[in-house]
C-alpha positions in Angstrom: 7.5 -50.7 182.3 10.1 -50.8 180.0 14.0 -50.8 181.2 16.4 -47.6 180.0 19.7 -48.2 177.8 22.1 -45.5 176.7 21.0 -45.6 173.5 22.0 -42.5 171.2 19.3 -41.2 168.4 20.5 -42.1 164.9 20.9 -38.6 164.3 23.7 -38.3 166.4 26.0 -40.9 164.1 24.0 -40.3 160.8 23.7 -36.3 161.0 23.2 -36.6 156.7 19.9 -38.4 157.5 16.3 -36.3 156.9 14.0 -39.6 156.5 13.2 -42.8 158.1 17.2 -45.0 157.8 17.7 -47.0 154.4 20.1 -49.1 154.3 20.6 -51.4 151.1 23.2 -53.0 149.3 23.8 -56.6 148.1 23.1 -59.3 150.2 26.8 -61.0 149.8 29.9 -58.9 147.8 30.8 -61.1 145.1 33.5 -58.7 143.2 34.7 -55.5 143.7 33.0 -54.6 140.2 30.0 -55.3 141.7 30.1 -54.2 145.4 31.1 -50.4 143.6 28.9 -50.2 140.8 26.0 -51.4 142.6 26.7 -48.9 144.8 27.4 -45.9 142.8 23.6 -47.0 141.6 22.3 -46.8 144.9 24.4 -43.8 145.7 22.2 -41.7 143.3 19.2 -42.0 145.4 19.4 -39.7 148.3 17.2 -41.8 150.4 19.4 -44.3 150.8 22.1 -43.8 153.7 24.2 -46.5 154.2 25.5 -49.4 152.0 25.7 -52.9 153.5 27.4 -55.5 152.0 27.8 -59.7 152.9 31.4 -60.9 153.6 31.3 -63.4 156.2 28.2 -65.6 155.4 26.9 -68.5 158.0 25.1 -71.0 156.2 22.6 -73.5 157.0 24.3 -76.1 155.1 28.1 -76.3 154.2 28.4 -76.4 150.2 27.1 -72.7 149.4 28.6 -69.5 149.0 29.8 -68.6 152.5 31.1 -65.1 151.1 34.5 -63.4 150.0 35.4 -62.8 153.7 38.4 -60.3 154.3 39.6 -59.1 151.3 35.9 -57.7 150.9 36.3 -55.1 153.6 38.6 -53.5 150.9 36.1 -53.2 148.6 33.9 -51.7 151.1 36.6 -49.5 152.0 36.4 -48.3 148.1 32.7 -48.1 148.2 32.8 -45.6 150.7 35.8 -43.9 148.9 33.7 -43.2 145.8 30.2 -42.7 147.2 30.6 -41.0 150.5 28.0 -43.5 151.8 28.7 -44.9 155.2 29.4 -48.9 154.7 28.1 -51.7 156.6 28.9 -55.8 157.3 27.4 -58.5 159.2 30.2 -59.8 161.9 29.6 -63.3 163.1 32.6 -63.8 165.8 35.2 -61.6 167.5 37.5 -61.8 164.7 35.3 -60.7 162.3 34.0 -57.5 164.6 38.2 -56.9 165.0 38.9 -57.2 161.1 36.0 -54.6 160.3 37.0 -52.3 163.2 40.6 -51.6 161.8 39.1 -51.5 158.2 37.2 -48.7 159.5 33.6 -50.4 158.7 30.7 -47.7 160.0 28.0 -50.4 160.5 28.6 -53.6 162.1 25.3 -55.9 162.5 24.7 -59.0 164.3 23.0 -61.9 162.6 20.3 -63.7 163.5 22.0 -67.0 164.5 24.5 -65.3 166.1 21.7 -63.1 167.9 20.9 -66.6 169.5 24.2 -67.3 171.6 25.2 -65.5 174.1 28.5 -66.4 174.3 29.0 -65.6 170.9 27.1 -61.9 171.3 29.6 -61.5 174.4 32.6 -62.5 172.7 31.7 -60.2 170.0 30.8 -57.3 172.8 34.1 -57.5 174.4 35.9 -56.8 171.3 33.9 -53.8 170.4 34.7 -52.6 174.0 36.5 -48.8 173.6 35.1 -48.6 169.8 32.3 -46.1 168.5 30.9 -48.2 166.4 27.2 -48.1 165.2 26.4 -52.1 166.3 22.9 -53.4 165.1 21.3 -56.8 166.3 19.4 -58.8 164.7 16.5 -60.7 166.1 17.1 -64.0 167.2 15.7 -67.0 164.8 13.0 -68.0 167.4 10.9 -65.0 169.0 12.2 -64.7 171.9 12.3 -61.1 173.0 14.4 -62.0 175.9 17.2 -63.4 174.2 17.3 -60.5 171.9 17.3 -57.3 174.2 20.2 -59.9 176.1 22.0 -59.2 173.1 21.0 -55.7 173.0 22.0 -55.1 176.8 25.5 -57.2 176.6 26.5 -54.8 173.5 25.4 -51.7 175.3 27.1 -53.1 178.4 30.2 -52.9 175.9 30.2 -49.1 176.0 28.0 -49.0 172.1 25.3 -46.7 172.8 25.1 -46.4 168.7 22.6 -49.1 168.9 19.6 -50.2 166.7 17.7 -53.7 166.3 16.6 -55.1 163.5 13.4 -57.0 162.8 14.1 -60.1 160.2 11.8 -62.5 161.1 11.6 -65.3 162.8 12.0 -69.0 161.8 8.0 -70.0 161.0 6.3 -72.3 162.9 3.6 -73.1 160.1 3.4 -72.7 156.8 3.6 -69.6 155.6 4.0 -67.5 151.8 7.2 -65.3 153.3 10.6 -67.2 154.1 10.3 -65.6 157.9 7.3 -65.4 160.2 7.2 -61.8 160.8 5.8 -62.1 164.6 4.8 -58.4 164.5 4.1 -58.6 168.4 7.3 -59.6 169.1 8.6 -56.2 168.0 6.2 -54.3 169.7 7.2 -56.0 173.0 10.7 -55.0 172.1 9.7 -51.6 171.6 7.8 -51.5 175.2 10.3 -53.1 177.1 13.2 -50.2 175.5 11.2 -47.4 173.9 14.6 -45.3 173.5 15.7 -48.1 171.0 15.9 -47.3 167.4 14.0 -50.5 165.4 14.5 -51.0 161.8 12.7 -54.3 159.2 14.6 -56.5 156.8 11.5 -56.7 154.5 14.3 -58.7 152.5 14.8 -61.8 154.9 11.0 -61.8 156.2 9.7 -61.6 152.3 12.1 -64.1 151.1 10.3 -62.9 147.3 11.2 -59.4 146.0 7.3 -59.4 145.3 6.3 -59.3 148.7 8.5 -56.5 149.7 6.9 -53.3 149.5 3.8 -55.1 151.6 6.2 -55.6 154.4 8.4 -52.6 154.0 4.6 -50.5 154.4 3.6 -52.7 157.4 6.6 -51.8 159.0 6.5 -48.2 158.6 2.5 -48.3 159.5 4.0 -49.7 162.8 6.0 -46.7 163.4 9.6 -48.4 162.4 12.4 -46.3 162.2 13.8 -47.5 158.5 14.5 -50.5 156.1 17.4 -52.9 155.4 16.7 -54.0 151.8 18.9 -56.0 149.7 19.9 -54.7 146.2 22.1 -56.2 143.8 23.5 -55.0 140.4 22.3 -58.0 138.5 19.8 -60.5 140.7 19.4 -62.9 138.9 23.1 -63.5 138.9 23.3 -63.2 142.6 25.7 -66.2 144.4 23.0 -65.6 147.5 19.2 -65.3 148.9 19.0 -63.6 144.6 15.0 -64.0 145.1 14.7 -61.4 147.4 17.1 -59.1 146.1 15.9 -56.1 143.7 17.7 -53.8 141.2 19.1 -50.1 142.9 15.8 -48.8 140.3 13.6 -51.4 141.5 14.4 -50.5 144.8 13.8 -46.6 143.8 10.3 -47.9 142.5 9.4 -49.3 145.8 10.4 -46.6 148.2 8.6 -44.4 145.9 5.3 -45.7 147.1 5.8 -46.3 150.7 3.9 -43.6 152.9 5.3 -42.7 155.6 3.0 -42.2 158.3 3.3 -39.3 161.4 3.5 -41.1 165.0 1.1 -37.9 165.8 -0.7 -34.9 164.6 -1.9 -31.5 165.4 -5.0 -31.6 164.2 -7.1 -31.5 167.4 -10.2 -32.9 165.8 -7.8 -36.2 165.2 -6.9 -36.2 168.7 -10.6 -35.8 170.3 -12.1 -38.7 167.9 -9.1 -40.7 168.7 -9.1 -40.3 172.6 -12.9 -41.0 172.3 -12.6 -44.4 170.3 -9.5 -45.1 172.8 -11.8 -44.6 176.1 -14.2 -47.3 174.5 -11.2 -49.9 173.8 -10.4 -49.3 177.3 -13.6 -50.0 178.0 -14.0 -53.0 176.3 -10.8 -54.0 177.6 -11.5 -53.6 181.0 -15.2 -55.8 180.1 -13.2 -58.5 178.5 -10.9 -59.2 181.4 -13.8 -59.2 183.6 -16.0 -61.9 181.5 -12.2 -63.8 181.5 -12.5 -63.9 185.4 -16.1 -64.6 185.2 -14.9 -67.9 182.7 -12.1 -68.7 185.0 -14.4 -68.8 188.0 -16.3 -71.7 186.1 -13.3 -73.7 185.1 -12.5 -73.5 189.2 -15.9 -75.1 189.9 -15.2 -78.0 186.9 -12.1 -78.8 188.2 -13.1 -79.1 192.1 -16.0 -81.3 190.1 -14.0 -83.7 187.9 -11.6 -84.3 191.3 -14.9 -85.5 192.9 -15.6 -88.0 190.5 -12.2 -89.1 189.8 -12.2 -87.3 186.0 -9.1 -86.5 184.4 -8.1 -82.4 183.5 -8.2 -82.8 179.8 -10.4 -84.1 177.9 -9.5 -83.9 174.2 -13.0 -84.6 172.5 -14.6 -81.4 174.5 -11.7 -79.4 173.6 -11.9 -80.3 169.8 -15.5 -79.9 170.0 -15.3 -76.1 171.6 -12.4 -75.1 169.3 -14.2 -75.9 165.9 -17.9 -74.1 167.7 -15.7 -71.3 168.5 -13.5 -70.8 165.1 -17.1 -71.1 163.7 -18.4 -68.4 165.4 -15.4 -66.4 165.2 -15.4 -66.5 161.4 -19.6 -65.4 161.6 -18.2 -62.4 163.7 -15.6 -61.7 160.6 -12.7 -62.4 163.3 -9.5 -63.9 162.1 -9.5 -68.0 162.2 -5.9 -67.7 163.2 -6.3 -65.2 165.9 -9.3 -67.2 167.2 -7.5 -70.3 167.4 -4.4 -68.8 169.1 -6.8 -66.7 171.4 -8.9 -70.4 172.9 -5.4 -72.0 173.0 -4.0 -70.2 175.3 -7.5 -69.9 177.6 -7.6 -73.8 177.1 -3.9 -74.3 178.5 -4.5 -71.9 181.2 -7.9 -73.9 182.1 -6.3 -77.1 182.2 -3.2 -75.4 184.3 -6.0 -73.9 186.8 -7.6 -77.9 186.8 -4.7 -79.8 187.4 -3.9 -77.6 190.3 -6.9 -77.9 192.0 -6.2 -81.6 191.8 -3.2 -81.7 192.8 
């Protein structure tokens, strides 16, 4: 069961919005000239309801553009002026949360690193204490769901009950064709664990590639997300930042005109009574699955109490090599997923050499 924040429905701070959240705007403010004209472009399309802009921006490396910093919030400032669009910045310490609090910033958002200290997330929480500010986090870099609702719970713990998470990715353990590994499960233990919290992609900082971002901006609304943080810039290929994953306010029109956006339920009965039917045989298969697991487990008992008798050690890396590649062989027969198979007789293998070394203990 999932635990209960105070957490307010974006309609309460947004009241303009009619569709999924959009939020979109360059991925660092370079100029005012471009902060406002990019915006006025983005401004046009009524889908899009908040404009974020880069000032503070923590680098991997020292070197790179790290952003304008303060004298950007101006320029947000105008932005709002001349659009009427809400206006949004990442804040990386307290200072920067108490510089965009008396500039009168709408959206303040957590970044990932940050996302990953809790000190820092505190320190940031405590200034925010007495504001009613709309505060998003970020995931952390590593998917640890944890460690993100912690941040979650020490700014709500702050008094923000404007709250909302968003999914960037996470850093990827393999090889992979986006920048971030998206970790799709992570987010749906998020959403378990506080299913009154509004959750929102960065198809921008998972893709890494403009090309790759309506793909990820569908997935996210096919899992029932509640909107998009997309980067758009004026001129990309000028961009001083991340300008390969950044589109054009028309480009970005282009995109959001294909997305479907899909209903978390319908009326039509005939829906409901197919779907409850194939449901009841999941659960059924569900319920036979875990019972062959305890059936496998029961085996593993008996080879363990066996190799302790003849002095044989828990792991034995030629047999597990040997059932891996038989069972990512089947698996492929079956038209499963090599990945999922492999990740599925990992952690049954760990557990079956936990369950053997105990017994020999």
């Amino acid at each position: 069961m999932g635990i209960q924040l105070t957490i307010n429905p974006i309609k309460s701070w947004l009241p303009t919005i009619d569709n999924p959240l959009l939020i979109s705007g360059p991925c660092s403010i370079e100029s005012e000239e471009q902060a406002i004209e990019t915006a006025k472009l983005l401004a046009k399309d009524k889908r899009v309801f908040v404009y974020r802009g880069g000032l503070w921006k923590p680098r991997t490396r020292p070197g790179s553009f790290e952003g304008v910093g303060s004298i950007g919030l101006k320029w947000l400032q105008q932005v709002k002026k001349e659009t009427g669009l809400p206006v949004g910045t990442e804040v990386a310490n307290a200072q920067h949360t108490e510089e965009a609090l008396n500039a009168g910033i709408d959206v303040l958002w957590i970044g990932a690193r940050s996302t990953a200290s809790p000190f820092v997330v505190q320190e940031i929480a405590d200034v925010l204490k007495g504001s009613n500010a709309v505060v998003m986090v970020k995931n952390p870099v590593n998917p640890d769901v944890q460690l993100w609702m912690g941040a979650l719970e020490r700014v709500n713990r702050a008094g923000i009950n404007n709250l909302v998470a968003i999914h960037r990715g996470f850093t990827p353990f393999r090889d992979t064709e986006y920048r971030n590994y998206p970790s799709w499960k992570t987010v749906i233990e998020l959403r378990r664990l506080l299913p009154n919290l509004p959750i929102i992609s960065d198809p921008s900082h998972i893709a890494g590639k403009r090309e790759f971002l309506f793909k990820i901006s569908q997935k996210a609304f096919d899992m029932g997300l509640d909107g998009l943080m997309i980067e758009s810039h004026i001129d990309p290929s000028c961009a001083l930042s991340d300008k390969d994953q950044q589109v054009t306010p028309d480009e970005l029109s282009a995109i959001l005109d294909r997305l479907v956006i899909r209903n978390e339920s319908t009326s039509n009965p005939q829906f409901e009574n197919q779907l409850d039917m194939l449901r009841s045989r999941i659960d059924a298969i569900d319920t036979e699955l875990l019972e062959m697991l305890a059936s496998r487990m029961e085996i593993v008992q008996k080879i363990g109490t066996y190799k302790k008798e003849n002095n044989v050690t828990a792991l034995q890396i030629n047999r597990w090599s040997e059932l891996m590649n038989n069972r990512v062989k089947t698996g492929k027969e079956l038209q499963l997923n090599e990945t999922f198979v492999k990740i599925l007789f990992q952690l049954i293998h760990e557990d079956s050499v936990r369950m053997q070394t105990e017994i020999m203990d």
